[in-house]
C-alpha positions in Angstrom: 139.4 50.9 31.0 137.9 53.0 28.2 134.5 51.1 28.1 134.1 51.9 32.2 135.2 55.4 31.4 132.6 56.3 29.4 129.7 53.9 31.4 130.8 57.0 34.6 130.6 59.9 31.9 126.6 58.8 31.0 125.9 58.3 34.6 127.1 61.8 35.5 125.6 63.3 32.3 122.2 61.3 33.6 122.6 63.6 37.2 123.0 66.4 35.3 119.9 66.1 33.5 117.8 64.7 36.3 118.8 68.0 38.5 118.0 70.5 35.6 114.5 68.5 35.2 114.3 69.5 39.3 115.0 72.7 39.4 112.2 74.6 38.3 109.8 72.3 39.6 111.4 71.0 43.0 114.6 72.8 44.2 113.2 76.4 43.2 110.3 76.1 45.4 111.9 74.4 48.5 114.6 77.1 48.7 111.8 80.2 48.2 109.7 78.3 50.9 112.6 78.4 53.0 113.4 82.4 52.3 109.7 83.0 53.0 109.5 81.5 56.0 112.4 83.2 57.4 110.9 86.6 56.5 108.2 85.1 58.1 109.8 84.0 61.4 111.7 87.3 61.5 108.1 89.2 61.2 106.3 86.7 64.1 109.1 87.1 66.4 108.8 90.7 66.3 105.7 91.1 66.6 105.8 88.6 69.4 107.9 91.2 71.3 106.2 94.1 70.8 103.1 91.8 71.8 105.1 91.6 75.0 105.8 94.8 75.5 102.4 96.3 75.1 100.7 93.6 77.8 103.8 94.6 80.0 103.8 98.1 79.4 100.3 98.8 79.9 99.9 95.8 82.8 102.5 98.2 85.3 99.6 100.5 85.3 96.5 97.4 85.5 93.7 98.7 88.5 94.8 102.9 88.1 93.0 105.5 86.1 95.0 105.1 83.3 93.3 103.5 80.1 95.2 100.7 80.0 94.2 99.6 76.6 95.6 102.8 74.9 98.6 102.2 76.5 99.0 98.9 75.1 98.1 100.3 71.6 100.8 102.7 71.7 103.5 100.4 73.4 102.8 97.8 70.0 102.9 100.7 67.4 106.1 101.6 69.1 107.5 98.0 68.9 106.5 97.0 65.8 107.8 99.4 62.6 105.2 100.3 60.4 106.2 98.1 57.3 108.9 96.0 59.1 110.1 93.4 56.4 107.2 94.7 54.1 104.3 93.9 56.5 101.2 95.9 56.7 97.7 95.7 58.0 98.6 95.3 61.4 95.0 94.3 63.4 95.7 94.3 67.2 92.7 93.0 70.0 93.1 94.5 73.2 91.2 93.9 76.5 90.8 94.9 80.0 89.2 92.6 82.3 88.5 93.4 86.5 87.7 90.1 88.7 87.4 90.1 92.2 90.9 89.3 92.7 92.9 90.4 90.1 93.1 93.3 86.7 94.5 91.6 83.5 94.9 92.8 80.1 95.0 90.7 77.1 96.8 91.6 73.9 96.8 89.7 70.7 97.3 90.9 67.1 98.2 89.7 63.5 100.4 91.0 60.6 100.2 89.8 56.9 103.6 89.3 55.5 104.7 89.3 52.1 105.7 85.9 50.3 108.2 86.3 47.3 108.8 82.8 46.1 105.6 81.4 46.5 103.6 83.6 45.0 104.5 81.5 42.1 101.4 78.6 43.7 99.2 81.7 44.2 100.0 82.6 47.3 101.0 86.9 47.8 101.2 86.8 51.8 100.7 85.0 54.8 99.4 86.2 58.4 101.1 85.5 61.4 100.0 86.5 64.9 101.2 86.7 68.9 99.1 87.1 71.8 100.6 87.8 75.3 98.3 88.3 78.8 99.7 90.3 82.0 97.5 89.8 85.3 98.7 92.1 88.1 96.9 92.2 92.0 96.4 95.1 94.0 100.1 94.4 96.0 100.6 94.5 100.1 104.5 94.2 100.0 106.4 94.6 103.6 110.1 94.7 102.4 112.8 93.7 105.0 116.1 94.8 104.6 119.2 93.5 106.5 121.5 96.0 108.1 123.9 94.2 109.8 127.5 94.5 110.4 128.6 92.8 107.3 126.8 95.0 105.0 128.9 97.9 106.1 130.8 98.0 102.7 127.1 97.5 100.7 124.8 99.4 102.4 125.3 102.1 99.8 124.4 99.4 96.8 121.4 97.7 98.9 119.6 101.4 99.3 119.9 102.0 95.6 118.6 98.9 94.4 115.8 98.7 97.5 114.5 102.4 96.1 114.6 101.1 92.1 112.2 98.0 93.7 110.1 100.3 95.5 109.7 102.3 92.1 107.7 99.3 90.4 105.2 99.8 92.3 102.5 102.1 92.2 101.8 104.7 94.9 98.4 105.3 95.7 97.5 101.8 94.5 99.9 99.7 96.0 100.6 99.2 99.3 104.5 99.2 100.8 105.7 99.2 104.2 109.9 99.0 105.7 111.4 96.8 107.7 115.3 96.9 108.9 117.7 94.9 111.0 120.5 93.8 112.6 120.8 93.3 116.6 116.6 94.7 116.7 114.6 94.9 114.0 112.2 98.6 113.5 109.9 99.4 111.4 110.9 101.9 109.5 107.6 103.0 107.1 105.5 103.7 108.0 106.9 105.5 111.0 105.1 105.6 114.5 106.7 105.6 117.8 106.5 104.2 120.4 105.9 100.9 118.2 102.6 99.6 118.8 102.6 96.0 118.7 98.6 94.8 118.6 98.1 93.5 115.0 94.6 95.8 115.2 96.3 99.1 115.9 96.9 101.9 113.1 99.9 101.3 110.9 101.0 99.0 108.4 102.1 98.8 104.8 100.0 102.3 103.2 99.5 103.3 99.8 101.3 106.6 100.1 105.0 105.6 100.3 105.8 107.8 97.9 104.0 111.0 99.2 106.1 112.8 102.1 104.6 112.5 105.6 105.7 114.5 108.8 108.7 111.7 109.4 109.5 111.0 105.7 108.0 108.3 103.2 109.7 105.4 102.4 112.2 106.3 99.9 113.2 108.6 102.5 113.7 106.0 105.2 115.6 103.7 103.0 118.2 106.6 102.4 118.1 106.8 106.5 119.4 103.4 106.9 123.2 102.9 107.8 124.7 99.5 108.6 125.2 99.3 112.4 128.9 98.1 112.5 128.8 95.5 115.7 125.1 94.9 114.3 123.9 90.9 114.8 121.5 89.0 112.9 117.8 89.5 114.2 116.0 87.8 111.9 113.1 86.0 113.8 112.4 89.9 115.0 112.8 91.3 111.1 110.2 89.0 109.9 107.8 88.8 112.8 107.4 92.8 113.0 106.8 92.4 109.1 104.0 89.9 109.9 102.1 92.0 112.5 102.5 95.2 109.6 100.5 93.3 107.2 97.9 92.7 110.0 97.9 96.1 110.6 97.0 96.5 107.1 94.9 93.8 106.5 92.7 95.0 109.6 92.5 98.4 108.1 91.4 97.7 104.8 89.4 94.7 105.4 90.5 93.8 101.9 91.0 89.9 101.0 92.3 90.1 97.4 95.2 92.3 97.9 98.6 89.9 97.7 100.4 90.0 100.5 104.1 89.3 100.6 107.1 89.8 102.4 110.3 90.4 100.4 113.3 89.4 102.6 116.8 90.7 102.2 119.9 89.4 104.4 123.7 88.1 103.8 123.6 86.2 106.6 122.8 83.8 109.5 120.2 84.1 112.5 122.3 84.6 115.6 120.2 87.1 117.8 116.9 86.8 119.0 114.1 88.9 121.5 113.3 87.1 124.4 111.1 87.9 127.7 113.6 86.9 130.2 111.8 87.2 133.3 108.3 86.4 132.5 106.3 85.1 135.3 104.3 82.7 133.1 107.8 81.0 132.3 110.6 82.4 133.7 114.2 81.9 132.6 116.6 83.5 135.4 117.9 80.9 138.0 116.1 81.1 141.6 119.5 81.8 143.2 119.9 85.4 140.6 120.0 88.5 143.1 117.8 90.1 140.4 115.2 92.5 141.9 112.5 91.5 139.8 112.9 87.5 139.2 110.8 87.1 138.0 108.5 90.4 136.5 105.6 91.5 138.3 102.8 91.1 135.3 101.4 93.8 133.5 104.0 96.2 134.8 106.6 97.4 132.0 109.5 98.7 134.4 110.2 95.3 135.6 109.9 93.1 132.6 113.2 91.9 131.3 112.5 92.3 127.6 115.5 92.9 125.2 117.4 91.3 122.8 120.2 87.9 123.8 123.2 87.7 121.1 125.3 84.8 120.5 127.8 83.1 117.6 129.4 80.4 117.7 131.6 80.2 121.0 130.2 83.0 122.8 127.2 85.4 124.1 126.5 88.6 125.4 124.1 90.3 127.4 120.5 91.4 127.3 120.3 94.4 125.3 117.5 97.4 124.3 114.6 96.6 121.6 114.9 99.1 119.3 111.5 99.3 118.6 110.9 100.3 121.7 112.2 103.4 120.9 110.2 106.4 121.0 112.7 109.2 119.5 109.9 110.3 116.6 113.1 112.7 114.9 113.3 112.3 111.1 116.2 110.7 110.9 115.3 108.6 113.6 116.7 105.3 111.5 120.0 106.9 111.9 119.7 107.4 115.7 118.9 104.2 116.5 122.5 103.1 115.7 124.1 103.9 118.3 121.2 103.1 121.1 120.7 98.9 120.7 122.3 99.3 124.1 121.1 98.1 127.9 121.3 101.5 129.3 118.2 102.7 127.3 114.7 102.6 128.2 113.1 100.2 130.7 115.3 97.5 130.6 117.2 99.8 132.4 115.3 99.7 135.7 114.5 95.7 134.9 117.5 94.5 135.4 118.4 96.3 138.8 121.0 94.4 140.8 121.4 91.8 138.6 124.8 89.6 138.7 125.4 90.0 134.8 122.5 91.3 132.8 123.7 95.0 133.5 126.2 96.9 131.2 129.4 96.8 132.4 128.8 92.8 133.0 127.0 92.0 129.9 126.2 88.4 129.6 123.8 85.8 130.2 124.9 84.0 133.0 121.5 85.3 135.2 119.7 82.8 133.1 119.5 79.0 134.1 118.2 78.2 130.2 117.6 80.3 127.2 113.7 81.1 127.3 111.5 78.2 125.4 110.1 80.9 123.2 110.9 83.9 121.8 109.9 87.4 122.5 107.2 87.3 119.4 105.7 83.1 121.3 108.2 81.1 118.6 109.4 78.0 119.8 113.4 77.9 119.9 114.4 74.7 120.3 111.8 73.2 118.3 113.1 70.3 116.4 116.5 69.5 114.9 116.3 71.3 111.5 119.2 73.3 112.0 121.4 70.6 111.6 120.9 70.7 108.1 122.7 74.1 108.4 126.1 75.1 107.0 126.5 77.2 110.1 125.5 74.8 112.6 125.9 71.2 111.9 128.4 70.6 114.0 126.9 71.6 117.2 124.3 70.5 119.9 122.0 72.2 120.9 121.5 72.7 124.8 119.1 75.1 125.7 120.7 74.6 129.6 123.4 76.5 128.8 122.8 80.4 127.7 126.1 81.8 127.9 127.2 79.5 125.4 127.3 81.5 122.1 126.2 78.2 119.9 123.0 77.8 121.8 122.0 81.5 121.4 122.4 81.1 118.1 120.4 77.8 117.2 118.0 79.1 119.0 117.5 82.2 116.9 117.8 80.2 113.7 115.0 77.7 115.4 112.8 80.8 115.9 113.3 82.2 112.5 112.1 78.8 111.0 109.0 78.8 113.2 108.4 82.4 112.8 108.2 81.7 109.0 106.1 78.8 109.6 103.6 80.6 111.8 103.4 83.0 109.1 102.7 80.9 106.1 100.4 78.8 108.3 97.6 82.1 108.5 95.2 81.0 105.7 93.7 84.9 106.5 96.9 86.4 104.8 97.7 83.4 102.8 101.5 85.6 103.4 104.1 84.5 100.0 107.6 84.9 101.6 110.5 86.0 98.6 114.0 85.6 99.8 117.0 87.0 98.7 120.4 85.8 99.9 123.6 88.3 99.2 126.1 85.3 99.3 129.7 87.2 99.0 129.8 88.5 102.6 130.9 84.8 103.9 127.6 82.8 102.5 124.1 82.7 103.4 122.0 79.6 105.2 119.8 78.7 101.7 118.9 75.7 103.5 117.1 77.5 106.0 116.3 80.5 103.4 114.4 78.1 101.3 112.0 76.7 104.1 111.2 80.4 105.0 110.3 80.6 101.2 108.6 77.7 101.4 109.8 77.1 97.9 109.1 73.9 96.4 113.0 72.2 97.0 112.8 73.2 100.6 113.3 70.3 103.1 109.8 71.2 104.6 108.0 72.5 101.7 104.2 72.7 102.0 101.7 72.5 99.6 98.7 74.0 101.6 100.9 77.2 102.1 102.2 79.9 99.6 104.9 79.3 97.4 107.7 81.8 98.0 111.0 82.1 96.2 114.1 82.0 97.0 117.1 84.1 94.8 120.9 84.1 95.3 122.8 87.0 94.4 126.7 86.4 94.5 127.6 90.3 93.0 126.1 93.4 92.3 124.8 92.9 89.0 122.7 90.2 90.1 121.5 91.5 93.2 119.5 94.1 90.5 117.9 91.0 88.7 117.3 89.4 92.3 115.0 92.2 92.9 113.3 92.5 89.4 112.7 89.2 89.4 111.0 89.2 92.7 109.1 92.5 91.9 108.1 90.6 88.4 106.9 88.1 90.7 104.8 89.7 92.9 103.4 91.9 90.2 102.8 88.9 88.3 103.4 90.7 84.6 104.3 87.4 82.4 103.0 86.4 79.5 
């Protein structure tokens, strides 16, 4: 027992002498390595941010008469401490660039960094460095805002975070223009009325959104909007009007390397649509409707059945008034409009003289043998079967032989918002990048569908020829703020 007692004391005394022969030459060194580079990960992440920052900073500003590069050089002395962790000789490289399509600024620097430990090999700093690039386009953004009924209790939230969006964008460079919806969709910025609807006349999104015109710019529009209580889901309408804005504007300018991009908002399903009813090239009322004009006489407003058909899921309603029809020119016409998506307005009025049920106090469909192959704006409705990948409408069957069932109405809206979309990305002219977002806690959104019109790249149709979009859920109010930034971010294209 002794003899092995003392055989374990040498072996330990041996351990003992081997670690005090390591310590100055082995262990001393690994553990200052290890303290300088921490000071000098510390130090590069840092200056990786303020890196960040600068290309950022000065990128919001990328294409204006502000000198971009002086910018930058102030937003990285800001973010990076003279000194920090006992750096010095901070040596940034900062550069502008203009192609034919895009402005980008590059920004790269280095820092030398003290070393403690291993100054014992020779060594008295190190030099780290970050680079960081923002690009950002000349933008064309028309932004589409859902008004419905179910945003009645959010309307006040949507507004505020629509007007922080519209304030990362730059007026007098960038170009903005306002949609809203529900039953009808208007164009609410620029404003013009009556609403001209030839893709070559004057309008579309305009660099002065931020300047105050006779009828109020856009911020002031946006405050206009209120949530039309008994308001449907137009959204075929919302994004087709948004389409013929950006031809406006592209016609205008005649200027192919602006982005364009639509920036969808909604909480909810198609279920409305526009529709010609009576038109004589293919007419939807049944031969046996008393209707005066069945079908219109062409070319001649006061007889053309134009308006807007509503359904849900078990029933529809009548034929009702475009708002963008509407002429009122008032200021606060966004307001106005509220309580005028009605039949007794304007000429549908006179169009639907001595009709059976497409009149007011009868208001629903039952004029029509079939709900019209194509919408108001030419978009198929009851092309293909997509829908029945939709939470909404799985279940049901479409029959376009039966209009004054809710369900049909319906499908058929959501078949004209798909194709709508898909007519839209299809314009290699625009090359149009669709960005969705989907307010989920006012009973759920269709992502399925929402997706396709983003085109994004785990939609069931996604294609590769066309822009693609993207798509961002927002289940509360804090995330409907990074919904938007994210999409702004995305437009603008500021990432390293």
């Amino acid at each position: 027992m002794r003899a092995s007692y003392h055989r374990g004391g040498r072996r330990r005394g041996s351990a003992m002498v081997l670690f005090t022969a390591m310590l100055p030459t082995v262990l001393i060194p690994l553990v200052g390595l290890a303290i300088d580079a921490s000071i000098g990960y510390i130090v590069q992440a840092k200056l990786s941010g303020a890196v960040d920052g600068a290309a950022l900073g000065a990128g919001r500003l990328l294409g204006t008469n502000a000198d971009t590069v002086e910018i930058a050089g102030e937003f990285l002395n800001a973010n990076f401490p003279t000194g920090f962790w006992g750096s010095s000789n901070l040596t940034p490289n900062i550069t502008y660039t203009k192609t034919f399509i895009a402005h980008t600024i590059s920004v790269s620097a280095t820092v030398d960094v003290p070393l403690l430990f291993m100054r014992i090999f020779g060594y008295d700093h190190s030099t780290v460095a970050a680079s960081a690039v923002a690009t950002r386009k000349e933008a064309r953004v028309e932004l589409v805002l859902d008004r419905s009924g179910s945003m009645s209790s959010e309307m006040t939230l949507l507004k505020f975070k629509a007007a922080e969006f519209v304030g990362k964008f730059i007026s007098g460079y960038d170009e903005l223009g306002l949609v809203a919806f529900a039953t009808s969709g208007v164009v609410g910025y620029p404003t013009t009325r009556p609403y001209n609807y030839s893709p070559t006349s004057s309008g579309g999104p305009d660099t002065n959104f931020e300047i105050t015109q006779t009828n109020g710019d856009m911020l002031d529009m946006i405050n206009d909007i209120q949530s039309n209580s008994n308001g449907r889901t137009n959204m075929s309408e919302a994004l087709a009007l948004a389409y013929l804005e950006l031809q406006k504007a592209d016609h205008r300018d005649n200027d192919p390397t602006r982005l364009n991009a639509i920036v969808l908002f909604t909480d909810g399903v198609p279920n409305t649509l526009s529709v010609y009813a009576n038109d004589p090239s293919d007419n939807s009322l049944k031969s046996t409707s008393p209707c005066t004009y069945n079908p219109a006489t062409a070319g001649v407003a006061s007889t053309q059945m134009i308006g807007i058909a509503e359904g849900d899921s078990s029933t529809s309603g009548g034929l009702y008034f475009l708002a963008s029809s509407d002429s009122n020119s008032a200021a606060s016409w966004m307001k106005y409009l509220i309580s005028n998506e009605t039949i007794g307005t304007g000429n549908l009025k006179t169009a639907v003289t001595n009709c059976t049920y497409l009149s007011k106090t009868t208001p629903s469909l039952g004029d029509l043998k079939q709900v019209p192959s194509k919408d108001y704006w030419g978009d198929s409705t009851n092309d293909g079967t997509a829908y029945k990948s939709s939470p909404m409408y799985k279940s049901y069957t479409y029959d376009s032989n039966k209009p004054t069932v809710g369900s049909n109405i319906a499908i058929a809206s959501w078949n004209a918002t798909d194709n709508t979309a898909q007519r839209i990305l299809a314009d290699t002219n625009l090359n149009v990048t669709i960005y969705v977002i989907g307010y989920t806690p006012n009973g759920g959104v269709d992502e399925y569908l929402l997706k396709r019109l983003a085109n994004t790249k785990d939609s069931s149709n996604h294609n590769s020829a066309w822009q693609t979009g993207m798509y961002v859920a927002a289940d509360d109010d804090a995330a409907l703020e990074v919904a938007f930034q994210t999409v702004a971010s995305a437009i603008l294209r500021l990432a390293r």
